[in-house]
Residue, then its C-alpha position, 0 to 999 in steps of 0.5 A: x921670345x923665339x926658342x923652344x923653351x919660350x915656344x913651350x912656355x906659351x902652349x903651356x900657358x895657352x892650354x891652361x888658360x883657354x882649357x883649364x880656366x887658370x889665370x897665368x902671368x908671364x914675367x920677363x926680364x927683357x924684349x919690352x916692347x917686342x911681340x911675342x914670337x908665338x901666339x899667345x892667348x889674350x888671357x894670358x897676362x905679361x909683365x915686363x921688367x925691362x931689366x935688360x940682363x942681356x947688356x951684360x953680353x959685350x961688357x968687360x968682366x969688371x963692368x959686367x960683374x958691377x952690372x950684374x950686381x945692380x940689375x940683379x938687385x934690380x930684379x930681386x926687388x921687382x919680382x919680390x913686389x910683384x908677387x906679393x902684389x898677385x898673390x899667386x898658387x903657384x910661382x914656376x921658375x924657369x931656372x934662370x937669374x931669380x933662383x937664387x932668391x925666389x924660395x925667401x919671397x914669402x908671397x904665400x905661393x908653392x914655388x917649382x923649378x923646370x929646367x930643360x938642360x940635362x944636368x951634365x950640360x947645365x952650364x955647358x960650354x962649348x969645348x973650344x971655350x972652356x977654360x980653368x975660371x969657368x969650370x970653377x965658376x960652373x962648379x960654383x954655380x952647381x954648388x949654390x944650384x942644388x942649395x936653392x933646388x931643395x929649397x923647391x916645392x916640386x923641380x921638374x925635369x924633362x926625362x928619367x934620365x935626367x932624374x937620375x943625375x940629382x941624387x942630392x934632390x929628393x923632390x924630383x918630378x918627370x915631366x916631358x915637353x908637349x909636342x908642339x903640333x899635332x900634323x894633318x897628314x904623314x910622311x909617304x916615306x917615298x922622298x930619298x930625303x934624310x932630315x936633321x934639324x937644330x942650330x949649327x952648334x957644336x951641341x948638335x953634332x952636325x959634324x958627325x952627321x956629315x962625316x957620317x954621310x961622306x960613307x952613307x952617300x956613296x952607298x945610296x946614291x939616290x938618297x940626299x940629306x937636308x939639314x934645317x937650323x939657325x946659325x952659322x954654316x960656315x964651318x960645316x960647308x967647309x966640312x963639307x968640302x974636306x969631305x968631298x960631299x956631293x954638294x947636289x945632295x947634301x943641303x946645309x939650309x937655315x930655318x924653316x917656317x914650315x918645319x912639318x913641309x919639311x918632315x912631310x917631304x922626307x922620308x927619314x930623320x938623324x939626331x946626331x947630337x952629342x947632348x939634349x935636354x930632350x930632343x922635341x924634333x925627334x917627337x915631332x918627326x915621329x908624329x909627321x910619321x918617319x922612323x928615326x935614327x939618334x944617338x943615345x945621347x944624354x938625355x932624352x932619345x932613349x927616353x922618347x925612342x923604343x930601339x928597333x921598335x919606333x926607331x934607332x938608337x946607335x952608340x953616342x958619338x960612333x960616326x960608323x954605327x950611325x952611317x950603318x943604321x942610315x944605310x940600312x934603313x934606307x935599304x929597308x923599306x918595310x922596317x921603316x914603315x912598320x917604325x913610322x907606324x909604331x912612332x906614330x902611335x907611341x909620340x901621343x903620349x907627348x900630345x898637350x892635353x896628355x902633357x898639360x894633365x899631368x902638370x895640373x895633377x901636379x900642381x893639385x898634389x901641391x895642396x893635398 
């Protein structure tokens, strides 16, 4: 497990095993025999199905539909035994294979749903991918979605946003992701350094940051921008070449193992993505104390940013709007300053314990 979803998932389950007393089981579907990529409490029980649904990734349609059906039916029969064999309060879904079924296992438990995709984007594919059978197929998906989703207890989604995109769902909870580090120290905003950090997708926006960087670097010339993610760089480079981008001052690095360092060492953080489920690192750059900068993208940062008060919200997309407020906080020393402060204080509300609550007050009104 190495995602943000999977790093979420083990706070939550840490915090509530170690300071509320819950006993949590964890079942998955793959990685038997793989170590847990973030630490986990020794309290916090795993089963492991060893179903193996990612096989499906390189088989032919034909193979994979077959595949599909048998591990499918291999997963609804394993799960259904295994709940009935703990007897759980409460049974979460992460949204993925089992809701199609979970709601009929009659193991006595309050069933909810978390997802942690916008709606607009839940069975998003990239553009260059799409094709008549998948936006057919996604329409479907929706379709049978929403079916299962007011079949739910409680569906929990990341922002109010998001809240309003499932009109059809009369059961719809808020609740954000907890921040994910609490930081010893903040940034001194002296470092000419803007930071983005995400995979190199085209979710991310990365092209738009550069082509809004090509403007932003010749009007700051001491400034340097420093991108943090996984993936492939390849076509960003080569962006980056056609744009004729300073390369001394302008990084494409991969992953970090120490993301607060990098916060810490810079003295102003870009979200340029044209979508989100809810956008962690900006939470986690506000925390480290930078003032931000984000596209108003659905959803999530209008959720998190007050504009002009802890940050920048700029218009989805417009390139000119996002270099102009790059600049102009580069050019304004005091504002970022007084943004950090104010970031700083409004991100406690994302703090664990704040988020860990409001799940347990959850979970109590399910038995009122």
């Amino acid at each position: 497990m190495a995602g943000g979803v999977e790093h979420v998932l083990t706070l939550k389950a840490n915090y509530f095993t170690e300071i509320f007393g819950y006993d949590v089981t964890i079942i998955l579907t793959e990685g038997r025999g793989k170590p847990c990529y973030y630490p986990l409490s020794q309290k916090v029980k795993v089963v492991h199905f060893d179903i193996n649904f990612e096989e499906l990734w390189n088989c032919s349609f034909v193979k994979k539909t077959i595949l599909y059906l048998i591990k499918q039916h291999r997963f609804k029969k394993m799960l259904t035994s295994e709940l009935m064999r703990i007897k759980p309060d409460i049974t979460i879904s992460l949204l993925r294979r089992e809701i199609n079924f979970l709601t009929k296992i009659n193991d006595g438990s309050k069933k909810i749903g978390e997802i942690h995709v916008n709606r607009l984007n839940y069975r998003n594919f990239e553009s260059n991918e799409s094709n008549c059978f998948k936006f057919i197929f996604s329409k479907f998906w929706m379709n049978s979605l929403i079916t299962q989703l007011k079949r739910l207890d409680k569906f929990v989604v990341l922002t109010q946003e998001d809240k309003l995109a499932w009109p059809e769902i009369s059961n719809v909870d808020v609740i954000p992701d907890p921040l994910s580090f609490v930081p010893t120290e903040f940034s001194s905003l002296q470092h000419k350094t803007v930071i983005a950090v995400g995979r190199y997708a085209y979710q991310k926006g990365f092209d738009l940051l550069l082509r809004a960087w090509s403007f932003v670097e010749k009007e700051c010339p001491n400034w340097s921008l420093q991108v943090f993610g996984q993936g492939d760089t390849q076509y960003y480079e080569m962006l980056k070449e056609s744009l004729q981008i300073d390369a001394s001052r302008c990084q494409l690095n991969g992953p970090t193992s120490d993301i607060e360092k990098a916060y810490l060492n810079s003295s102003l953080f870009v979200l340029s993505s044209r979508y989100e489920g809810f956008g962690m690192v900006l939470v986690e750059a506000m925390a480290c104390g930078l003032p931000v900068i984000s596209f108003d993208c659905p959803c999530g940062p209008k959720d998190i940013v007050c504009d002009k008060i802890d940050g920048v919200l700029v218009e989805s997309g417009n390139v000119e709007k996002l270099a102009e407020a790059m600049i102009g906080l580069m050019r304004n020393h005091t504002a970022c300053v007084k943004m950090a402060n104010n970031g700083r204080k409004n991100v406690q509300r994302f703090k664990i314990d704040v988020i860990a609550e409001r799940w347990k007050n959850l979970f109590d009104s399910l038995y009122i």
